[in-house]
C-alpha positions in Angstrom: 4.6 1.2 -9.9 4.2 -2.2 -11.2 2.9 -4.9 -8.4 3.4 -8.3 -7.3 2.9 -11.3 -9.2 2.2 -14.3 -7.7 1.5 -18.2 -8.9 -1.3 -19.9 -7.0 -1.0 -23.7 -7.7 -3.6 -26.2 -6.5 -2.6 -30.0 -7.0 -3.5 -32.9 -6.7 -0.3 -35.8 -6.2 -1.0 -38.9 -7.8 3.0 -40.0 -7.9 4.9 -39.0 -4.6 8.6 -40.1 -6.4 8.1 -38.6 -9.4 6.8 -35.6 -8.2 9.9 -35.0 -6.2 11.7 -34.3 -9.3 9.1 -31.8 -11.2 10.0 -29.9 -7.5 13.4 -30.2 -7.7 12.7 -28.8 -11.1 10.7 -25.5 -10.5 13.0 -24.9 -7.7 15.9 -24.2 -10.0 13.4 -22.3 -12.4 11.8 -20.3 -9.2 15.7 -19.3 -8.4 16.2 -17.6 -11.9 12.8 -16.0 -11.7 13.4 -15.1 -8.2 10.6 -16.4 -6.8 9.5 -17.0 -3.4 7.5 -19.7 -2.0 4.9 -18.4 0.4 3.0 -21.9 1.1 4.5 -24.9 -0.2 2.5 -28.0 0.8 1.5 -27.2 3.6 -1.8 -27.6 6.0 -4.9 -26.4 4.4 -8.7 -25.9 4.8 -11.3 -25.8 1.7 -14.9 -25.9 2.3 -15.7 -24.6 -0.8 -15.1 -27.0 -4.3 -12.7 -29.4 -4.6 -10.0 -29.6 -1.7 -6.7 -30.6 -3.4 -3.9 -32.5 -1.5 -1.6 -29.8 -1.9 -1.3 -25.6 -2.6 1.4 -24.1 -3.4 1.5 -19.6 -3.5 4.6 -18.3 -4.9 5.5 -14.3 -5.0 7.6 -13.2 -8.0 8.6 -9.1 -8.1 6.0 -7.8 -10.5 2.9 -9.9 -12.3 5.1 -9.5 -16.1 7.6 -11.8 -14.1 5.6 -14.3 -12.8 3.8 -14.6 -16.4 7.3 -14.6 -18.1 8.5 -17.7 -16.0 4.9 -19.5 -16.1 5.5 -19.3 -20.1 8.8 -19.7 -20.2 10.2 -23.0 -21.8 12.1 -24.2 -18.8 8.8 -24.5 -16.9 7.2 -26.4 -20.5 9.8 -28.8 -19.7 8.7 -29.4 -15.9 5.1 -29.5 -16.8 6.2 -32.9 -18.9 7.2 -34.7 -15.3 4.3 -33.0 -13.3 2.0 -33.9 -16.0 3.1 -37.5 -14.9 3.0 -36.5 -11.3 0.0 -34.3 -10.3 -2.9 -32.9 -11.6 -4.8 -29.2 -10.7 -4.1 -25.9 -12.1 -1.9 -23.1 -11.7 -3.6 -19.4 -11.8 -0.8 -16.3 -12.4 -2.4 -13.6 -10.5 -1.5 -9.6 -10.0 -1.0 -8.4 -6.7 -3.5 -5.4 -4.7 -1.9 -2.5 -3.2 -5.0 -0.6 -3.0 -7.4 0.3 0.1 -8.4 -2.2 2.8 -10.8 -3.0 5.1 
């Protein structure tokens, strides 16, 4: 059984306008890769490191997937405009369905 894949993005947005583009960008890539945005942008609470401006979790079907569209060429492309955009780091993690607390 093969578990979820998810992006977690942390981001800093240095150019609001341009960075509405890289979005509408990934969007379009997310669509084809079926992924799912489960924060986008929205309030958030660090204490810990560096608190970025904006972090972004999307779910894909299975980890190969979410690696697949992270390397694909189409999102290449989009890092070009984010690169101009935002800074942080994207981390492409597998999902746990094991025990929990």
């Amino acid at each position: 059984m093969s578990r979820k894949g998810y992006w977690i993005a942390q981001l800093d947005v240095t150019d609001a306008d341009a960075f509405v583009r890289y979005q509408a960008a990934v969007e379009m890539i997310f669509r084809d890769y079926h992924g799912r945005f489960l924060a986008r942008g929205g309030r958030s609470h660090g204490e810990e490191g560096h608190q970025t401006t904006r972090v972004v979790i999307v779910e894909f079907d299975d980890y190969k997937t979410a690696l697949r569209c992270y390397l694909s060429s189409e999102f290449e492309q989009a890092n070009v405009i984010r690169d101009g955009s935002a800074s942080g780091h994207v981390v492409v993690v597998e999902g746990y369905d094991g025990p929990q607390p």
